[in-house]
C-alpha positions as CSV (number, residue, x, y, z in Angstrom):
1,X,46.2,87.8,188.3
2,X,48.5,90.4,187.6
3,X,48.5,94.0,187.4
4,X,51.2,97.1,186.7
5,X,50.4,100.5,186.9
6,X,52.7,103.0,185.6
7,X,55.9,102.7,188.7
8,X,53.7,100.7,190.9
9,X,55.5,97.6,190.9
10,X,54.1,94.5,189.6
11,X,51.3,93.1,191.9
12,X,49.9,89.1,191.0
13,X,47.1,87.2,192.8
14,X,46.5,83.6,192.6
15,X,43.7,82.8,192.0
16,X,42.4,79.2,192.1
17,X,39.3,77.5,191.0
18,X,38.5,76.5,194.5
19,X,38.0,80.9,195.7
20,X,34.5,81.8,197.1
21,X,32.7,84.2,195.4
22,X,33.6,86.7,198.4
23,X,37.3,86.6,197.3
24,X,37.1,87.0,194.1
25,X,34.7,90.1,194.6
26,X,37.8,91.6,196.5
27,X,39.9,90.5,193.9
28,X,38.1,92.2,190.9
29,X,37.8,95.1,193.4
30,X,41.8,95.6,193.5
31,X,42.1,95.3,190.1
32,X,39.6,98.1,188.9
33,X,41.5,100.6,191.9
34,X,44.8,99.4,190.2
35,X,44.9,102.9,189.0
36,X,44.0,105.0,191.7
37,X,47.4,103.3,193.4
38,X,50.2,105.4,194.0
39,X,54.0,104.2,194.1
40,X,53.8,106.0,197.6
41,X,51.2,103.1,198.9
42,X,54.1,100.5,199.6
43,X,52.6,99.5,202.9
44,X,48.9,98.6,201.3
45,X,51.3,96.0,199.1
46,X,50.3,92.7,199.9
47,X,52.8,91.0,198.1
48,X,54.8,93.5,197.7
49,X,58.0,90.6,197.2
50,X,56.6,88.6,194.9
51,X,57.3,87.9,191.3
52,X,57.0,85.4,188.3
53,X,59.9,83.4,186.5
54,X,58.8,85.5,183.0
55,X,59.3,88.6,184.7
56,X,62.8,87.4,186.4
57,X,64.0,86.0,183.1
58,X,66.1,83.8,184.9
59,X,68.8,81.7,183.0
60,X,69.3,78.1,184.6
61,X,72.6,76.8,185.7
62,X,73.9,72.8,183.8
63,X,71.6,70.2,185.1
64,X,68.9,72.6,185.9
65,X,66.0,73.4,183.7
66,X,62.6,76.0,184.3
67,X,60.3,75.0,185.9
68,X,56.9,73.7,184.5
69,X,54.8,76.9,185.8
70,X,56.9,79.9,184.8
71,X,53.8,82.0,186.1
72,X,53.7,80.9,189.5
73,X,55.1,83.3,191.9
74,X,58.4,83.1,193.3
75,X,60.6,84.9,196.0
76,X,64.0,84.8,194.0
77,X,65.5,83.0,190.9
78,X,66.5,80.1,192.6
79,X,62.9,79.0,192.7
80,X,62.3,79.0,189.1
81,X,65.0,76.2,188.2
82,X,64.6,72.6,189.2
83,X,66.7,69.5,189.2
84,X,66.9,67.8,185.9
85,X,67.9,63.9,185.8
86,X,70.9,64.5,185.0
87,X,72.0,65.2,189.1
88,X,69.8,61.8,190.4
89,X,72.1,58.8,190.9
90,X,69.8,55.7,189.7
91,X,69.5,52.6,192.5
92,X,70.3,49.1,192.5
93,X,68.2,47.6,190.2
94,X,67.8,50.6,188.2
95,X,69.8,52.0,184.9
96,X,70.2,55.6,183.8
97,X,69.7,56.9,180.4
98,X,70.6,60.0,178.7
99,X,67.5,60.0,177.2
100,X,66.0,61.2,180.6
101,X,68.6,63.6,181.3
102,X,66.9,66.9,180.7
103,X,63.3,65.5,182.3
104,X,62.5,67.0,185.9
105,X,62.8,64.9,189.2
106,X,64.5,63.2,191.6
107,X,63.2,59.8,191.6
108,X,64.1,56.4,189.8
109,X,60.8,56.1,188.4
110,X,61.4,59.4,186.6
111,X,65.1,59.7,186.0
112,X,65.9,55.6,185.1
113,X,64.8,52.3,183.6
114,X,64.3,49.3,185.4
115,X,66.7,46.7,184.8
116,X,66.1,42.7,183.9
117,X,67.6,42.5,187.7
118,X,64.3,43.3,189.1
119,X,62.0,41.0,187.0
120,X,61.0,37.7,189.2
121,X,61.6,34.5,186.9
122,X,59.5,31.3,186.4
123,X,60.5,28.8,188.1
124,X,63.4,26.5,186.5
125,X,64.6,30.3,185.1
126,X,67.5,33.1,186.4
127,X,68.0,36.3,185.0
128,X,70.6,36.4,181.8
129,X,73.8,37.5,183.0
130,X,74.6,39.9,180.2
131,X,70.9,41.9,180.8
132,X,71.3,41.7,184.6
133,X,72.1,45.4,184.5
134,X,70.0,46.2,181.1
135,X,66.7,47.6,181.0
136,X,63.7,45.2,181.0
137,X,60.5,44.3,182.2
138,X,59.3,41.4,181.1
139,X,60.6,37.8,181.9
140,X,60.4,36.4,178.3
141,X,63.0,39.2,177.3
142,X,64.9,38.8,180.7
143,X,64.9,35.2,181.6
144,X,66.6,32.0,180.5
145,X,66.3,28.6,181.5
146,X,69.1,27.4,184.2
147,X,71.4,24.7,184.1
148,X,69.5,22.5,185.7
149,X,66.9,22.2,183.3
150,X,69.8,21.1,180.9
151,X,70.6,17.2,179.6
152,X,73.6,16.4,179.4
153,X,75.0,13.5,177.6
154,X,77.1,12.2,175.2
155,X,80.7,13.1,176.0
156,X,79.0,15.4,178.7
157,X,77.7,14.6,182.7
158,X,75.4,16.3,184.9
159,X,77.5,19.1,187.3
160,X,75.5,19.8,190.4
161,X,77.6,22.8,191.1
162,X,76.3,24.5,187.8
163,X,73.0,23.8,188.4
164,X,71.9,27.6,189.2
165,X,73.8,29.1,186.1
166,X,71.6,30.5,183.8
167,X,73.0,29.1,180.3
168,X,71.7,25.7,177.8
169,X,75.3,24.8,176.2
170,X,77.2,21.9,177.5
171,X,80.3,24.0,177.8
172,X,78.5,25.8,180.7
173,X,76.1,23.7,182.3
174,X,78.1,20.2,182.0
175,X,81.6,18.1,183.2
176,X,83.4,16.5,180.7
177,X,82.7,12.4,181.2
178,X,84.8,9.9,180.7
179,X,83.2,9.4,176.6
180,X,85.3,12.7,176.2
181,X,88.6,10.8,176.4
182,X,90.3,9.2,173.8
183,X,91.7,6.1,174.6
184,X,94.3,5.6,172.3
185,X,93.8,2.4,170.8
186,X,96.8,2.3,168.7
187,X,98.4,2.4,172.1
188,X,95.9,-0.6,173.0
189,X,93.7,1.3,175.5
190,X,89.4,1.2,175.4
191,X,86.9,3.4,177.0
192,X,85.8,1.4,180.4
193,X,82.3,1.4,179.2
194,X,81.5,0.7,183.3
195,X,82.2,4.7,183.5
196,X,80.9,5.9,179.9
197,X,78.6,8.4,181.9
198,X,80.7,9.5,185.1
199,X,83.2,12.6,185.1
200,X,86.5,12.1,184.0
201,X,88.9,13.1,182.0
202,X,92.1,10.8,182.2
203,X,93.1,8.1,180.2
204,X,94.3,6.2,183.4
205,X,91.0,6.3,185.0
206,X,88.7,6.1,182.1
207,X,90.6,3.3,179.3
208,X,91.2,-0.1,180.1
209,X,94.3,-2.1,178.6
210,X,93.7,-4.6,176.4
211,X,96.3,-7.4,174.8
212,X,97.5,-5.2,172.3
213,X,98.6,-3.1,175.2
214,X,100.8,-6.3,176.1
215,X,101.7,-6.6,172.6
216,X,103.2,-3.3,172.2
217,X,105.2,-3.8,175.3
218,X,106.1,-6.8,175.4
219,X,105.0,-8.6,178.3
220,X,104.7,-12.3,177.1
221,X,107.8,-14.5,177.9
222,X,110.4,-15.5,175.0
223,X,109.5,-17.5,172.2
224,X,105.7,-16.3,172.7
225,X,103.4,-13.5,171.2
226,X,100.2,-11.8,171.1
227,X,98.6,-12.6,167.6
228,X,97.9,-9.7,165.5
229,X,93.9,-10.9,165.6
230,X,94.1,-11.1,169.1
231,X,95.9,-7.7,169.5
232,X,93.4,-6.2,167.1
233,X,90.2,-7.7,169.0
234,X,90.1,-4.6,171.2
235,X,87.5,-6.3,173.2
236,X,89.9,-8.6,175.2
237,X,90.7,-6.4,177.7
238,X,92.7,-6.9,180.8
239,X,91.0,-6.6,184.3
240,X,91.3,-3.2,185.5
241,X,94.7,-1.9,187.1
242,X,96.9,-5.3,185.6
243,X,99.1,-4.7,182.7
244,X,99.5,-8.4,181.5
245,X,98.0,-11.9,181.0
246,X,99.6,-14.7,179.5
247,X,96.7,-16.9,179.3
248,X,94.4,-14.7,178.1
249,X,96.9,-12.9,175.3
250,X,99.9,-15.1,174.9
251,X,100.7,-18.0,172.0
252,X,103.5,-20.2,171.0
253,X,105.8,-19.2,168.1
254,X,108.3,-21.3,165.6
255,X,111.1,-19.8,167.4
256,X,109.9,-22.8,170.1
257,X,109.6,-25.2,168.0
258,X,112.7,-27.9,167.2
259,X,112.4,-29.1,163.2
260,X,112.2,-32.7,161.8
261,X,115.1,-34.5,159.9
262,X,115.4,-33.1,156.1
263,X,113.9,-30.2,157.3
264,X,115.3,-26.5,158.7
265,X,113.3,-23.9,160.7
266,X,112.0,-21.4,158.0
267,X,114.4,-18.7,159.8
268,X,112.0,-16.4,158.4
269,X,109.2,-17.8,160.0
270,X,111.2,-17.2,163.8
271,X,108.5,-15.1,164.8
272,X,105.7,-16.5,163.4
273,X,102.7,-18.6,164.9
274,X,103.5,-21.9,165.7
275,X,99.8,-23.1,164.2
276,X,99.7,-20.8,161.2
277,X,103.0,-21.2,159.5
278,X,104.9,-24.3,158.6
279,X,107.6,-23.9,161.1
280,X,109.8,-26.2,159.1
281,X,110.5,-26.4,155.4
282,X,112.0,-28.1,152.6
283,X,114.7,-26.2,151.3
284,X,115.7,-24.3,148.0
285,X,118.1,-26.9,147.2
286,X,115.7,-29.2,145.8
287,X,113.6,-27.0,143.9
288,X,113.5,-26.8,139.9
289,X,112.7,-23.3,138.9
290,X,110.1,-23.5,136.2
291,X,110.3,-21.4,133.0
292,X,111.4,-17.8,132.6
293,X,112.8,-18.2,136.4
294,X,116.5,-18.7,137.5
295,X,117.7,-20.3,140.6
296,X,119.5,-18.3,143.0
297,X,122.1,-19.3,144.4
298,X,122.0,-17.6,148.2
299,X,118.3,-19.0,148.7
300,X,119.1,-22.6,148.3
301,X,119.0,-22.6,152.5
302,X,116.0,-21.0,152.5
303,X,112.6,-22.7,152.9
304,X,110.4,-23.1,149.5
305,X,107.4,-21.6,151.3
306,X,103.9,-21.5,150.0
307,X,105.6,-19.7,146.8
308,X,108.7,-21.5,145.8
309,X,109.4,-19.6,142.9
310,X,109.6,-16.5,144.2
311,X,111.7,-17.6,147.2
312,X,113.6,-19.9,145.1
313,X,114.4,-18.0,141.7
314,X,114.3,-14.9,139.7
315,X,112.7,-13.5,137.3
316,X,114.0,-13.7,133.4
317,X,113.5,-11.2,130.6
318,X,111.4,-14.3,129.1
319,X,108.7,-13.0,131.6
320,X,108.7,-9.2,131.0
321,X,106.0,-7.5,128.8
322,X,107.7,-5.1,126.5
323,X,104.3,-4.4,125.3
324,X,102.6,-3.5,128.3
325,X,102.3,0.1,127.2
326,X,101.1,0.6,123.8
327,X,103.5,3.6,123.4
328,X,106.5,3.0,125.1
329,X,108.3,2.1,121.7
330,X,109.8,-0.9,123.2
331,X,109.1,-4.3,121.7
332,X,109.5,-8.3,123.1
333,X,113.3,-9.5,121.8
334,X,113.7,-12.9,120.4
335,X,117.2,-12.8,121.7
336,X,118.3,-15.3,123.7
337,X,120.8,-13.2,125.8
338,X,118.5,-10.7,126.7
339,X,116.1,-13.3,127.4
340,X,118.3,-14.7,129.9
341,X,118.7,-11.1,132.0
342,X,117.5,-11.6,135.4
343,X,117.3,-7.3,135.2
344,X,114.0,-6.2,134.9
345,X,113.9,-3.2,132.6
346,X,112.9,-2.3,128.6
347,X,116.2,-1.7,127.8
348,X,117.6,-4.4,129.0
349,X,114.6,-7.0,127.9
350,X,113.2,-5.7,124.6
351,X,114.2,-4.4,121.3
352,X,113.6,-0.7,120.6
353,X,111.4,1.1,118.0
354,X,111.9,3.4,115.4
355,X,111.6,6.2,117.7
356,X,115.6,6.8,117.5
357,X,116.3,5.4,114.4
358,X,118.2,8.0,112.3
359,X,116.9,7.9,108.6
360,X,119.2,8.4,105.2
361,X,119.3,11.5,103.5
362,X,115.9,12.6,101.4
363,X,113.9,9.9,104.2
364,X,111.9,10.9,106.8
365,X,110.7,8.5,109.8
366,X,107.0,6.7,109.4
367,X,104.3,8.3,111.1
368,X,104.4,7.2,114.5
369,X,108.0,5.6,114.9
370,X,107.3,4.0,118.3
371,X,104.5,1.3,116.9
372,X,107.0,0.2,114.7
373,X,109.7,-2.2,115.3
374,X,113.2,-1.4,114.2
375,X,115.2,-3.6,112.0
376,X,118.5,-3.7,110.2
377,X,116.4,-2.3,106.9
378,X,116.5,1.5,107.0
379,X,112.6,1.1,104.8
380,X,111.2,-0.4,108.2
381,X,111.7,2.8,109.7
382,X,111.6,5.7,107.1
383,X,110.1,6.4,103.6
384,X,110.8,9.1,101.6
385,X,110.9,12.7,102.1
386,X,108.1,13.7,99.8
387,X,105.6,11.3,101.5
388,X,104.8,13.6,104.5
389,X,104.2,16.0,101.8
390,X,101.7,13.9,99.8
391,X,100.2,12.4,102.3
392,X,99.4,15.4,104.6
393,X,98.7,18.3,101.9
394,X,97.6,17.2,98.5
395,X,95.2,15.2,97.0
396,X,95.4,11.8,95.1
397,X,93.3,12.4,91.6
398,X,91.1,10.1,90.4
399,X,92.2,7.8,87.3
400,X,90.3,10.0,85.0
401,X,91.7,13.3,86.3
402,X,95.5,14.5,85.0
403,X,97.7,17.5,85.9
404,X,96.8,19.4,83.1
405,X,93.4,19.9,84.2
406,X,94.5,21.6,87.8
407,X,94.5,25.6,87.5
408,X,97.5,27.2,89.4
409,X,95.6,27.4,92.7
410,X,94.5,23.6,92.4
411,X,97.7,22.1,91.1
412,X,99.8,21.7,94.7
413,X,97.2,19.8,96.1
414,X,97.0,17.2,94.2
415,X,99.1,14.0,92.8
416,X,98.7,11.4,90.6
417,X,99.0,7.7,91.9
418,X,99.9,4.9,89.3
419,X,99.6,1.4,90.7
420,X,101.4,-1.4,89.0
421,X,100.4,-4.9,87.6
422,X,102.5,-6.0,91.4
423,X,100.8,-3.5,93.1
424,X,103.4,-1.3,93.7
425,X,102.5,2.2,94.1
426,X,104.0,5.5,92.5
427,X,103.4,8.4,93.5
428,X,103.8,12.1,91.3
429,X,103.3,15.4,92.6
430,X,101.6,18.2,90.6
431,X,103.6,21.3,89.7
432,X,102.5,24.6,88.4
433,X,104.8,25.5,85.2
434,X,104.6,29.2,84.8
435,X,106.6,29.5,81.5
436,X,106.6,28.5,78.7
437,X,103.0,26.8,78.8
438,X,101.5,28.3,81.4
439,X,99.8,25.1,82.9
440,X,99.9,22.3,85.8
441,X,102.2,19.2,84.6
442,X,103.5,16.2,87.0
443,X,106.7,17.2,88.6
444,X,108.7,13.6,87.3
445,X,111.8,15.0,89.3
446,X,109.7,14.0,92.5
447,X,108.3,10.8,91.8
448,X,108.1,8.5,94.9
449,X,106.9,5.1,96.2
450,X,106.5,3.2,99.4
451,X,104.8,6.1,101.2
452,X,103.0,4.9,104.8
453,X,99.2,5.5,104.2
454,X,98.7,6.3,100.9
């Protein structure tokens, strides 16, 4: 309770809820001889030194704030400020937040969160790395299974060393095993399934050779190989640390073989299986080349192998298909010489079309020239030069139907067709004669015959 009377200073009581009745008697009894006081009485002051923070109207300094009970009584200013959060320097374990900074204390309960550091994990579980220093309370939000709790397979093993890192990726929990190396089998190297699950990552200690390892390097002795099923059957594979085996890889080859009378080595056969190939072979000599082939010459020391023909002799013209596309305008040639060409090629094996053929004046190629054969008979190849005409953009009348029946607008589009007791074909167009009659008449300066399609 406070009371003011005129200069008296200011005079407060506190009064709590825990006073006896005695005190507050006395209390009520200062109050209502408030005005009697003079400013002389200084020494009946009790608290003659005390004030309130309203009264001060004090101004707090950055990172100090008023305090909650502005009416409590206070000696000086100082007293009415307290600490904000901003000052309090949050422990391990704990994370400020600017949230809090204008909030009153000095405590990290009141001035910070706790952070996921300080939340105990199930068992098989660590705190996540990344929320370590984040708030948190809970262990669901916090907590993530450990390596250990990981399976690693595959082209993965188990890594004891990782086992308390919180993570559930290979990449982090696992070693690399020896499934993670590629043994080069072009290079004739196989993953040592003996070591499929433990840690590696060399080709040296993981792969095993196998014989087409020995065939790419060579390691059988002259006048032997490594057959190409053998070298492909990755599954015969050498003991571990040799590079070579001759019994296991190894086989014979022409090249160690010595021929028969009548007979030659098939030179091309040198490096070829002794017991798949004929090592020896009749020779080109005594071969007749069937039709549309030629013998050559240079192969009659070569072997007539399972082909003869082709290793013997050549191809003729006799044999090419100038017809083998519908519209490459070349056609077969009954011509002996060209029939005879050993070069394979339409120009040199068939007779052209009537692609190229250049027509006489007032003629005009057929409709598509390169179905058509060309021959010494310039009609073969063109027709005349009013066909296109007819054939395209007018209209054959009907037997009962004349020129002079067309209006102007009618009359060039049609003609008239007369076929004769030979069935030859004529063919006159329609023409529009303005003056002096004024009607549709046949134009006899064009009439034409042997038109393609009509």
């Amino acid at each position: 309770i406070c009371v003011k009377h005129q200069s008296t200073p200011l005079l407060c009581f506190s009064v709590t809820a825990f006073a006896t009745t005695k005190m507050k008697t006395i209390i009520l009894a200062t109050i209502l001889g408030a005005q009697s006081w003079k400013s002389k009485d200084r020494t009946e002051t009790v608290a003659k030194n005390l004030t309130n923070c309203i009264e001060l109207g004090t101004t707090c300094s950055e990172n100090y704030t008023h305090t909650s009970d502005r009416n409590r009584m206070v000696k000086s200013a100082a007293e009415c400020c307290d600490a904000t959060c901003a000052l309090w320097t949050c422990g391990k374990g704990w994370k400020g937040s600017v949230s809090y900074h204008d909030n009153i204390g000095k405590s990290n309960e009141k001035c910070c969160d706790k952070t996921c550091s300080l939340v105990s994990c199930p068992s098989g579980q660590g705190t996540i790395p990344s929320l370590a220093n984040e708030p948190g309370l809970e262990a669901s939000y916090c907590c993530a299974d450990l390596c250990s709790q990981h399976a690693c397979y595959g082209s993965w093993t188990t890594d004891p060393s990782k086992a308390k890192v919180v993570n559930n990726t290979n990449e982090a929990c696992c070693q690399p095993s020896c499934q993670s190396v590629t043994c080069d089998s072009s290079a004739g190297l196989v993953l040592d399934v003996s070591k499929a699950d433990t840690a590696g990552t060399t080709s040296n200690f993981c792969c095993l050779k196998t014989c087409k390892y020995m065939s790419l390097n060579s390691e059988c002795p002259a006048g032997y190989g490594i057959k190409p099923a053998v070298a492909a059957n990755l599954s015969m594979t050498l003991p571990s640390g040799v590079s070579s085996s001759n019994e296991t890889c190894c086989s014979p080859k022409c090249s160690s073989k010595t021929c028969p009378p009548k007979t030659i080595a098939v030179r091309a056969f040198a490096n070829d299986f002794a017991d798949s190939v004929a090592c020896c072979q009749a020779t080109c000599a005594t071969y007749t080349c069937p039709f549309g082939w030629v013998a050559v010459v240079a192969n009659d020391d070569n072997p007539q192998g399972a082909a003869p023909a082709e290793a013997c002799c050549e191809r003729t013209c006799a044999l090419f298909n100038c017809r083998s596309e519908s519209n490459s305008g070349w056609f077969n040639s009954t011509d002996t010489n060209k029939l005879s060409s050993t070069i394979q090629s339409y120009k040199t094996c068939c007779d052209t079309s009537c692609v190229n053929y250049t027509c006489p004046a007032k003629s005009v190629l057929r409709p598509s020239p390169e179905t058509r054969p060309s021959t010494a008979v310039s009609t073969t190849c063109c027709e005349p030069a009013m066909c296109p005409e007819l054939r395209d953009n007018r209209t054959s009348m009907a037997d009962d139907v004349n020129c002079n029946m067309k209006n102007q607008s009618e009359c060039g589009k049609s003609f008239w067709t007369f076929t004769s007791e030979a069935g030859v074909k004529t063919f006159v167009p329609c023409k529009f004669q303005a003056k002096p009659l004024n009607l549709c008449r046949l134009d006899d300066t064009n009439i034409t015959t042997n038109c393609s399609g009509l």
